[in-house]
Legacy VTK file of the C-alpha trace (Angstrom):
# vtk DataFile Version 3.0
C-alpha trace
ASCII
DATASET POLYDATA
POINTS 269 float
-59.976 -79.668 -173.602
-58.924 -82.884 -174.928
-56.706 -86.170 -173.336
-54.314 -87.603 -174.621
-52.479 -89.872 -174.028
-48.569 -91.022 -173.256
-46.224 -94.098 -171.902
-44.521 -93.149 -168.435
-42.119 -96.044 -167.697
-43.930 -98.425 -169.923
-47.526 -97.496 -168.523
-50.219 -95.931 -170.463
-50.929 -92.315 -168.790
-53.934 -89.992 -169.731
-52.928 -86.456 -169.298
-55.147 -83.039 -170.309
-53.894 -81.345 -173.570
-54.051 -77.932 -171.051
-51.808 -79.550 -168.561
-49.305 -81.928 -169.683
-47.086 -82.218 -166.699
-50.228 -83.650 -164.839
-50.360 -87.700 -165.596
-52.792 -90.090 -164.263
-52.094 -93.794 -164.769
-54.752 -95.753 -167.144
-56.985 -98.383 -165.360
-55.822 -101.032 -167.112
-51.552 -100.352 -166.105
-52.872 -100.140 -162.867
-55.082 -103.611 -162.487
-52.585 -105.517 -164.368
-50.597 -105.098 -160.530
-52.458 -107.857 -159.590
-50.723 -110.848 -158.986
-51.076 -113.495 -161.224
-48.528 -116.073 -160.656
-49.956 -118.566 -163.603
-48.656 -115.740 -166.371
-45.021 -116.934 -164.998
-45.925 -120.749 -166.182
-47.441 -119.552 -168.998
-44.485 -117.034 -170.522
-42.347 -119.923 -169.608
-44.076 -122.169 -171.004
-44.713 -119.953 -174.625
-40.357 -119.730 -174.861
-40.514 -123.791 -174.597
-42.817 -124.388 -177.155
-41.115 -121.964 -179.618
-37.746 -123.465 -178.644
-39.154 -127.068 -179.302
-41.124 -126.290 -182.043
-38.084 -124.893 -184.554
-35.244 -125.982 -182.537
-32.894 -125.594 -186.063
-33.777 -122.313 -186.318
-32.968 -121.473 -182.910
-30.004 -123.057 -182.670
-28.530 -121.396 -185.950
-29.642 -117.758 -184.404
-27.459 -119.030 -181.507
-24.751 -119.570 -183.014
-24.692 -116.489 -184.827
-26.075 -114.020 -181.613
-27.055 -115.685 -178.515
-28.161 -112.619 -176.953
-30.240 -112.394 -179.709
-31.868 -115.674 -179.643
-32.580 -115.487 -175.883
-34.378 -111.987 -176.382
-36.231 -114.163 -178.924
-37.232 -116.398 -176.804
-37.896 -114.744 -173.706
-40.190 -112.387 -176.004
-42.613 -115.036 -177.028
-45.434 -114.196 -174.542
-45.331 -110.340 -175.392
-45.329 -110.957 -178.854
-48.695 -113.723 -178.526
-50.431 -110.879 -176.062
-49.454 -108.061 -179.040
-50.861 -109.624 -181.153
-53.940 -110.765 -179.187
-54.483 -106.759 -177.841
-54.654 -106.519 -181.697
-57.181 -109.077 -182.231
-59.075 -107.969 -179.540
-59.076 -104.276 -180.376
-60.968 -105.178 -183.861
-63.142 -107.080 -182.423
-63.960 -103.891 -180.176
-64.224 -101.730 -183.265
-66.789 -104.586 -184.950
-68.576 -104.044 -181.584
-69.483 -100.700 -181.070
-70.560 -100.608 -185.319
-72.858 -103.632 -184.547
-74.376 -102.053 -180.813
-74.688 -98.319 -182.646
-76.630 -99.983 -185.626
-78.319 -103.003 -184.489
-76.468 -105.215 -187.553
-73.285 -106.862 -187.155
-70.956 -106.212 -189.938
-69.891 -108.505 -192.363
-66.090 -108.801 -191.951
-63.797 -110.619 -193.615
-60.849 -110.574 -191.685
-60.128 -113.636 -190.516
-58.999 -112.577 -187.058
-62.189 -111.182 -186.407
-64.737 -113.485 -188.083
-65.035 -116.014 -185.661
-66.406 -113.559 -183.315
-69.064 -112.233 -185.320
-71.820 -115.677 -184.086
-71.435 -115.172 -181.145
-71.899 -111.152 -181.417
-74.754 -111.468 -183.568
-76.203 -114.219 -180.611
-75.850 -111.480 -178.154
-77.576 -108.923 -179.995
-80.505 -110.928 -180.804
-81.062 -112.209 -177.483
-80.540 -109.251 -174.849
-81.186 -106.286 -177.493
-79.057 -103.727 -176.024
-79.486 -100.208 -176.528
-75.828 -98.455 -176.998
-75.655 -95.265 -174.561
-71.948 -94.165 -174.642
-68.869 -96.032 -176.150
-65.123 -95.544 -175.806
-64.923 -92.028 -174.330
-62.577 -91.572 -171.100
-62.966 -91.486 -167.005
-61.413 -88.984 -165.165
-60.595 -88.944 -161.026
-58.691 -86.164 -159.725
-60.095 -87.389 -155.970
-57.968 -90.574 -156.228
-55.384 -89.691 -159.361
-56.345 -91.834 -162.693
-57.988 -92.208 -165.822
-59.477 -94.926 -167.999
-61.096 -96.019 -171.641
-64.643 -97.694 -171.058
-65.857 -100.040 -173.408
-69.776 -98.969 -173.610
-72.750 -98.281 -171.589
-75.714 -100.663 -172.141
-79.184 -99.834 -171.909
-81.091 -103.694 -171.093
-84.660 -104.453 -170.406
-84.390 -107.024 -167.874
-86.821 -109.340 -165.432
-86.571 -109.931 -161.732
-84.133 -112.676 -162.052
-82.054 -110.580 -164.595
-82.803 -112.313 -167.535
-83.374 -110.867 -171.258
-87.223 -109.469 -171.565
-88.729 -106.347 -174.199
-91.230 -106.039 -171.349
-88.801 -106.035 -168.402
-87.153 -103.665 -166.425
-84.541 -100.578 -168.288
-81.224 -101.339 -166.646
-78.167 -99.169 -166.814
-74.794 -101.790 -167.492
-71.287 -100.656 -167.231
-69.839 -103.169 -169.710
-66.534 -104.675 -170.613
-66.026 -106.631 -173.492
-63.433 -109.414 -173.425
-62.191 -111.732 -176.445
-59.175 -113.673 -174.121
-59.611 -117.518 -173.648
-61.165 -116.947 -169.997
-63.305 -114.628 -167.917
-60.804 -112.592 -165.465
-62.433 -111.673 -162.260
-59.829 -108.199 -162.385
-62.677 -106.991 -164.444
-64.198 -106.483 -161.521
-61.641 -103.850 -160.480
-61.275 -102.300 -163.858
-65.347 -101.573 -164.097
-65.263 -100.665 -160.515
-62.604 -97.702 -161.142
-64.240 -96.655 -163.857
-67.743 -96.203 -161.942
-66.288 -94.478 -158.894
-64.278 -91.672 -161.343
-65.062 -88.148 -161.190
-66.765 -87.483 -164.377
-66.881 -88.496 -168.230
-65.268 -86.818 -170.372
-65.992 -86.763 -174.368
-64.189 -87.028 -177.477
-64.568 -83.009 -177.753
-63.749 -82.440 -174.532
-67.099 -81.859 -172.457
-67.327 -83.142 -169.189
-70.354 -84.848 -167.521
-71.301 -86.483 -164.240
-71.197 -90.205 -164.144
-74.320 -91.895 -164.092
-75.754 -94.164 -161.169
-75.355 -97.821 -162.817
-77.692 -100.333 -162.003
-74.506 -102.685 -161.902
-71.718 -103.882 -164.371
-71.327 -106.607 -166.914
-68.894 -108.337 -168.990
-69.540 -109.428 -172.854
-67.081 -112.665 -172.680
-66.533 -114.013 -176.677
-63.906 -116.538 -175.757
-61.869 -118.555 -178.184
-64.001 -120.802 -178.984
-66.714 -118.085 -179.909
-69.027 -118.449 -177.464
-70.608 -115.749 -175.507
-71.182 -114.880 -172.142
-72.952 -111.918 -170.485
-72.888 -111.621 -166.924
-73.101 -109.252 -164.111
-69.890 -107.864 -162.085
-69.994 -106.315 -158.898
-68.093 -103.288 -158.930
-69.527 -102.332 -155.469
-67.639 -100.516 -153.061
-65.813 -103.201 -151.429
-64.258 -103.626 -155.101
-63.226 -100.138 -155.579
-61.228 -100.269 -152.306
-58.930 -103.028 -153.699
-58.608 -101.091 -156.874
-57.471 -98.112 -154.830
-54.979 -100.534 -152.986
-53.556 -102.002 -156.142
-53.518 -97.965 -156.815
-51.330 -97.346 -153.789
-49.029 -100.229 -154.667
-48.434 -99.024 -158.010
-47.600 -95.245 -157.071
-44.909 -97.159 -154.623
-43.783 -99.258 -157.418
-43.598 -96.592 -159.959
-42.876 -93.494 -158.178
-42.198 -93.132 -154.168
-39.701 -96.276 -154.102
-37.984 -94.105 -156.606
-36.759 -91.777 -154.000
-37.072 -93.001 -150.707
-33.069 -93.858 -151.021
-31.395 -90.643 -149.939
-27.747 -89.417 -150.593
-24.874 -91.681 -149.165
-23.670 -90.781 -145.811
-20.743 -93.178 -145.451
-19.133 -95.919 -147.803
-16.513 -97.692 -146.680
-13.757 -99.310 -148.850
-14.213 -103.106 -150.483
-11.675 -105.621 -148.524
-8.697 -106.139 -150.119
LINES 1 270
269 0 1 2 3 4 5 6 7 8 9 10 11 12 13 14 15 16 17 18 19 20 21 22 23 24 25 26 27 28 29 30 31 32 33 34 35 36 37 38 39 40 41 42 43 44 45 46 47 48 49 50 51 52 53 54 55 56 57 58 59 60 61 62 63 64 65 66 67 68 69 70 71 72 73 74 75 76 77 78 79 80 81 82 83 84 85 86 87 88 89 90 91 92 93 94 95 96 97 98 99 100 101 102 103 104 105 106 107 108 109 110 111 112 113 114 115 116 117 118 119 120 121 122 123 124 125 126 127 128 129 130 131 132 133 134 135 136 137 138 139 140 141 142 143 144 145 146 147 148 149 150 151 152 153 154 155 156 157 158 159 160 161 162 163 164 165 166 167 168 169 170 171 172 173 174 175 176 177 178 179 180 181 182 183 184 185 186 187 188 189 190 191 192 193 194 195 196 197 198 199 200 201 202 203 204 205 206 207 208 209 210 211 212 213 214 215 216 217 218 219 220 221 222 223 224 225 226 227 228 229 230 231 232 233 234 235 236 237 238 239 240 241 242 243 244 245 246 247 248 249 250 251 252 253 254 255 256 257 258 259 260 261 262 263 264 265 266 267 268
């Protein structure tokens, strides 16, 4: 039985080929509910710089459709994170070629090159030993589904620290190319630990593993890596199933809690 995959009011859903009427929301549609009122400052702050940056331009589209140049404008910020989620999903597909084979690719693409140091770096220096990659959570206890990144296989000391001779460690990894480390990761790994089961590109189900404890693989702009450990604990997951809550309301119950009209009077004359 495969998933697939569909947009319900903008929002990725995952829904079984067998049962199409039955959507879950994807991890992702549902963490991005989190508040973050810097993205406000920032959009704004994208439709300024285009605006300042080719002011002729913008003031000739103006003239000729104003509605027009304001969707322009006001667009900015999707169109950078579009293009970014584009960026970023490369670099994912580099990724999982260099963790399945040990070797980093040689790419030429210049959106993903700057990426590959840093990858390499990581590979050489914590050896990880690719488990599972890109296959899809399912939770019909709490109503969603999500795309993991990869499972990591580590040999790691006492402190946590790279070593051939230390310890096998099971990592529920993320990897991130944006400029910063999010701590919503933390809520996306979380959900994705606490599903039901696993469920494969043909369809076969399995039992999630028990994780030793998450991670993030941060290759920021400026190439440099980062691999850390995320808690994605319990007291996690129950945020995650808040945000959950708040975006069935959002989404769905606030859709119909407003009932047929009784009365309406008449506007004053």
């Amino acid at each position: 039985m495969s998933i697939e995959t569909k947009s319900v009011g903008g929002q990725r859903h995952y829904y079984r080929t067998a049962d199409p009427t039955t959507t879950y929301p994807s991890v992702t549609s549902v963490v991005d509910g989190v508040a973050k009122p810097f993205l406000q400052r920032w959009a704004a702050g994208m439709a300024a710089d285009l605006a300042l940056d080719a002011p002729d331009y913008i003031a000739r589209l103006a003239a000729e459709d104003r509605k027009e140049a304001r969707r322009y404008l006001t667009g900015a910020a999707d169109r950078y994170k579009r293009m970014r989620g584009t960026i970023g999903t490369r670099v994912h597909d580099v990724a999982e070629i260099a963790l399945r084979s040990g070797t980093v690719p040689d790419v030429v693409h210049p959106d993903v090159r700057m990426y590959l140091p840093g990858l390499r770096a990581f590979i050489d220096a914590v050896q990880p030993q690719l488990v599972r990659a890109e296959e899809t959570v399912w939770s019909d206890t709490y109503g969603y589904a999500g795309r993991f990144d990869a499972w990591l296989r580590v040999r790691l000391n006492d402190d946590w620290k790279p070593d051939p001779d230390g310890t096998p460690r099971l990592l529920l990894t993320d990897l991130k190319t944006s400029k910063s480390q999010q701590n919503s990761v933390a809520l996306q790994l979380s959900a994705y630990a606490h599903a039901d089961k696993v469920i494969s590109a043909d369809g076969t189900e399995s039992e999630l593993p028990a994780f030793d404890d998450g991670a993030i693989l941060h290759i920021g702009h400026d190439g440099v890596p980062t691999f850390r450990r995320v808690d994605m604990g319990d007291e996690v997951f129950q945020h995650f199933l808040s945000l959950l809550d708040n975006y069935r309301w959002g989404r769905i119950t606030s859709r119909r809690v407003l009932g047929d009209v009784i009365w309406q009077g008449e506007a004053p004359a």
